[in-house]
Structures are given as structure tokens and as C-alpha cells.
C-alpha positions as CSV (number, residue, x, y, z in Angstrom):
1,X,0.0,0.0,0.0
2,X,1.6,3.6,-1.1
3,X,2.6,5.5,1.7
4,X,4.0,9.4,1.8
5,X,5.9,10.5,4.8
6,X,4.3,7.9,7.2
7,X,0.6,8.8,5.8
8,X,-1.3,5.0,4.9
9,X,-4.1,6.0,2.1
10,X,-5.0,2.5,2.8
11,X,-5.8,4.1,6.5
12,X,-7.6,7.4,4.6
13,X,-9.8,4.7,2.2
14,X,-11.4,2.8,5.2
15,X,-12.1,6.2,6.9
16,X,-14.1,7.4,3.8
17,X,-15.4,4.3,3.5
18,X,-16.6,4.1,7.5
19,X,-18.3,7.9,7.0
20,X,-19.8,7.0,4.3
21,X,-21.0,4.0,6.3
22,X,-22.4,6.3,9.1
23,X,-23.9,8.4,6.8
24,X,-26.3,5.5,5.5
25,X,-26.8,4.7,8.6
26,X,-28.4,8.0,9.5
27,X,-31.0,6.9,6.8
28,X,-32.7,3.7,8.4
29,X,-35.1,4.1,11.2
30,X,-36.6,1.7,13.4
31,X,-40.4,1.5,12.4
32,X,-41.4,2.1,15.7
33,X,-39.2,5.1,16.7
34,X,-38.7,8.4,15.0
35,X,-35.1,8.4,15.1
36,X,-32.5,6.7,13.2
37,X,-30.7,3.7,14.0
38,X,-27.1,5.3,14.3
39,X,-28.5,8.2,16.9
40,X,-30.4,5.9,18.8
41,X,-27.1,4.4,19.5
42,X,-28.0,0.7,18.1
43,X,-24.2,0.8,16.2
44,X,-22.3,-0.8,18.1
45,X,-19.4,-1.2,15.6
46,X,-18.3,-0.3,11.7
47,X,-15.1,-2.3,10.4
48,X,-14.2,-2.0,7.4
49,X,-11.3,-4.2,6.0
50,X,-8.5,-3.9,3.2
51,X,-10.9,-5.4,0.4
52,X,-13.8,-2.8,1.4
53,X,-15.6,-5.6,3.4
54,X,-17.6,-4.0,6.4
55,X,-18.9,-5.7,9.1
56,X,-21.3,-3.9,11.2
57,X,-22.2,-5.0,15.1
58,X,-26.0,-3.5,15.8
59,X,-28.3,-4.0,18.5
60,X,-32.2,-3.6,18.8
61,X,-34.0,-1.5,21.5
62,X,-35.4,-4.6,22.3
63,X,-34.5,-8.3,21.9
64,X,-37.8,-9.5,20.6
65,X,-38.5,-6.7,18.1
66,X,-40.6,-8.4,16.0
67,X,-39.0,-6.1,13.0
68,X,-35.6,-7.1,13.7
69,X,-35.1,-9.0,10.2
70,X,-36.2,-6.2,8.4
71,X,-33.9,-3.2,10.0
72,X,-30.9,-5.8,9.6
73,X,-31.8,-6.3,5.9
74,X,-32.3,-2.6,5.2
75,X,-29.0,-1.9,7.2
76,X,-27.2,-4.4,4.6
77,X,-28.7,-3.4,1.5
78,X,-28.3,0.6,2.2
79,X,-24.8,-0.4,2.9
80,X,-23.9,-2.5,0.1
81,X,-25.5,-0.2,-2.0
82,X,-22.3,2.1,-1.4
83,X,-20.2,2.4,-4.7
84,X,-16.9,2.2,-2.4
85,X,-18.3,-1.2,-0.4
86,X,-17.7,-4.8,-1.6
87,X,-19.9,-6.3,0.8
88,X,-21.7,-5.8,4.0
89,X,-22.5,-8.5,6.7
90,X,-24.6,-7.0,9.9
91,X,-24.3,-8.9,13.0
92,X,-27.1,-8.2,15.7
93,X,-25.8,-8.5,19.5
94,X,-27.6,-8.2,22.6
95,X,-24.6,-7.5,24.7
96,X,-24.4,-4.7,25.8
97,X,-28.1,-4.5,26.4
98,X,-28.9,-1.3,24.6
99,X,-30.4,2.0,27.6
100,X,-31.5,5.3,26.6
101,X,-28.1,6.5,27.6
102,X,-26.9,5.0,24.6
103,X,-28.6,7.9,22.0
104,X,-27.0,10.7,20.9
105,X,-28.4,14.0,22.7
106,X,-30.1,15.2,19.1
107,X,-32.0,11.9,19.6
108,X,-32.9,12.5,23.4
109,X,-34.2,15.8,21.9
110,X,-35.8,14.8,19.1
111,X,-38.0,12.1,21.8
112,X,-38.2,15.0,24.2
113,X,-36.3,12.9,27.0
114,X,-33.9,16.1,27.7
């Protein structure tokens, strides 16, 4: 990978990529709620790897959301509808167990809980 005085464009590429990610992101809601997925703090984590793979680590506001195979599907298919991304694989986790705390403060004002 070319390199100019210690600067990785390898390193600059997956950070594009990653807020281009988040960006995407920003566009699915959960049915229920009137915020998105990445304020309400269900991202958990974005990797992307040297091939333009990202793997994303989401949780639910609650484990039996009955739409949960729907917001994981539209979180894929938004994603691997990126130009830049190769492919997109979306694990939901349950640990930690997703609080209010976990929203941005645009979402705790957008649901009037500040």
C-alpha cells in the first residue's frame, strides 16, 4: 500500500469508506421510533477491511423486536448499495443490552427525554 511521509491512504480509504457507512446509517429508522438507527445508539461497531468488506455489530432497542429482520436487511442493503463497499455483513448482538443512555443527545431531543 503507497505511503507518503508515514501517511497510509489504505488508512484514509477505510475512513471514507466508515463515513460513508455512518452516513447510511443516518438513513434507516426503526419502524417504531422516530429516530435513526445510528443516533439511537444501536451501532455498536463499523469495520471495514482492506478489500472494502464491512462488518457492522448492531443492536435492537429490544430483543424480541418483531421487525428485527427487516432493520438488519435494510442496514445491509443501504450499505452494500455504497459504490466504495464490496460487501456488507450485519451482526445483531444483545450484549451490551442497549439504555436510553446509549442515544445521541439530538435523539434524546428529538423524543423529548432532555
Amino acid at each position: 500500500m503507497p505511503t507518503m511521509a508515514g501517511f497510509d491512504f489504505g488508512m484514509t480509504q477505510k475512513f471514507d469508506i466508515e463515513e460513508k457507512v455512518v452516513e447510511v446509517l443516518k438513513t434507516v429508522y426503526d419502524p417504531e421510533i422516530p429516530v435513526d438507527i445510528y443516533n439511537l445508539g444501536l451501532i455498536y461497531k463499523v469495520d471495514v477491511d482492506d478489500d472494502a468488506n464491512v462488518a457492522i455489530d448492531m443492536t435492537l432497542t429490544a430483543p424480541g423486536c418483531s421487525l428485527a429482520d427487516f432493520i438488519v436487511e435494510d442496514v445491509r442493503l443501504r450499505v452494500e448499495g455504497l459504490e466504495c463497499v464490496k460487501s456488507a455483513t450485519v451482526n445483531l448482538v444483545f450484549e451490551p443490552e442497549w439504555n436510553k443512555d446509549m442515544m445521541t443527545e439530538e435523539a434524546k431531543l428529538d423524543l423529548g427525554l432532555e
